[in-house]
C-alpha positions in Angstrom: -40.6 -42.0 -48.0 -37.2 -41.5 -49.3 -35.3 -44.5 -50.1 -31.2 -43.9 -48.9 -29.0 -45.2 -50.9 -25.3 -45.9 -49.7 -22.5 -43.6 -51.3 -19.3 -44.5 -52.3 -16.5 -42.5 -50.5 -13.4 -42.4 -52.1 -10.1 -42.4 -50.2 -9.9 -38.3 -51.5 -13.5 -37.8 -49.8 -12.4 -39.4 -46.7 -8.8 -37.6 -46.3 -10.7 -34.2 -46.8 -13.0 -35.3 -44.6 -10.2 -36.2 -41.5 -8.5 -32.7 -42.8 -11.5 -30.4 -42.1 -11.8 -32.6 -39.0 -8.4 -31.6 -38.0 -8.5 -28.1 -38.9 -11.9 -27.1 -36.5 -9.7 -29.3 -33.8 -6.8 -27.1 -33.9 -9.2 -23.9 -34.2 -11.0 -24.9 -30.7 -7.5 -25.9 -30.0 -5.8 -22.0 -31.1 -9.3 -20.5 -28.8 -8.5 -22.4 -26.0 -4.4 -21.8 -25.9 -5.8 -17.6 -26.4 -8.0 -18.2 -23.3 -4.8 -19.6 -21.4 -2.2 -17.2 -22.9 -5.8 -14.5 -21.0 -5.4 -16.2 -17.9 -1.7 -16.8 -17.6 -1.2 -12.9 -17.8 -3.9 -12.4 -15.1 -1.6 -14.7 -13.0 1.9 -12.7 -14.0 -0.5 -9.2 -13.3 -1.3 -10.6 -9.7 1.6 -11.9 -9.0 3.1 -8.2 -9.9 0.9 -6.7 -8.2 1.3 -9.0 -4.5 4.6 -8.9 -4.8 4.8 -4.8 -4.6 2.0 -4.7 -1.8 4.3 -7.5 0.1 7.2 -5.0 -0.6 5.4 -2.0 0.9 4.0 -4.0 4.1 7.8 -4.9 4.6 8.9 -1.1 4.1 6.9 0.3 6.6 6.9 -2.8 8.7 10.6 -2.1 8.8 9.8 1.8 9.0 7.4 1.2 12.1 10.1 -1.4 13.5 13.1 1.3 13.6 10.9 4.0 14.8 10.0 1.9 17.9 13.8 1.2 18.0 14.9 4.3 18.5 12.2 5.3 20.7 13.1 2.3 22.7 17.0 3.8 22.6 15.8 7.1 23.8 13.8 6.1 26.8 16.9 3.7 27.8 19.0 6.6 27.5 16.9 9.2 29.2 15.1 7.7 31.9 16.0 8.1 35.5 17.0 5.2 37.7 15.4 4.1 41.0 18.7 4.7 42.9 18.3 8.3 41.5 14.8 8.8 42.2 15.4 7.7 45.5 17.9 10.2 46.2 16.0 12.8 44.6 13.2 12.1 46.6 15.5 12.3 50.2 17.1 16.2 48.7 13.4 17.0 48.4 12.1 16.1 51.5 15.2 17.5 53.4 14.7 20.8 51.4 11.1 20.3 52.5 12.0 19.5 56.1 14.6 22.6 56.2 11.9 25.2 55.1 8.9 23.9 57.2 6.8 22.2 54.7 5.0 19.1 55.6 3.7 16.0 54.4 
């Protein structure tokens, strides 16, 4: 069985000691800030990259939008009232009534 014996540390030992404590602390440290400095530019890419496909869902949004507004415009503009289809429809059946044709 081997006998330990207690060594003396001098105030040196112990200071190099703390120092090379320190320094593998502020390399886990330096790894973990590179694992952050990975994952905050995964955040900026995403970010980039929602904001241009919320950009192109509001261009054609506001593509599909105008289209329906001027198809909405045309059919306002060209459709036919009821007061004209009305007398349309009397002209016709007169015309009809004047050449013999029948309901």
């Amino acid at each position: 069985m081997v006998k330990k014996t207690k060594k003396d540390i001098s105030n040196e030992d112990l200071a190099r000691m703390v120092a090379g404590g320190f320094s593998d602390m502020n390399k886990k440290f330096d790894r973990i800030d590179q694992r952050f400095e990975g994952v905050d530019q995964k955040f900026v890419d995403l970010e980039s990259s929602l904001t241009q496909k919320i950009v192109d869902v509001e261009a054609s949004l506001t593509h599909k939008i105008n289209g329906l507004s001027n198809r909405i415009d045309d059919l306002a503009l060209n459709r036919t009232t009821r007061e004209e289809m009305k007398i349309l429809s009397l002209r016709v059946e007169n015309i009809e009534h004047k050449i013999g044709i029948k309901k």
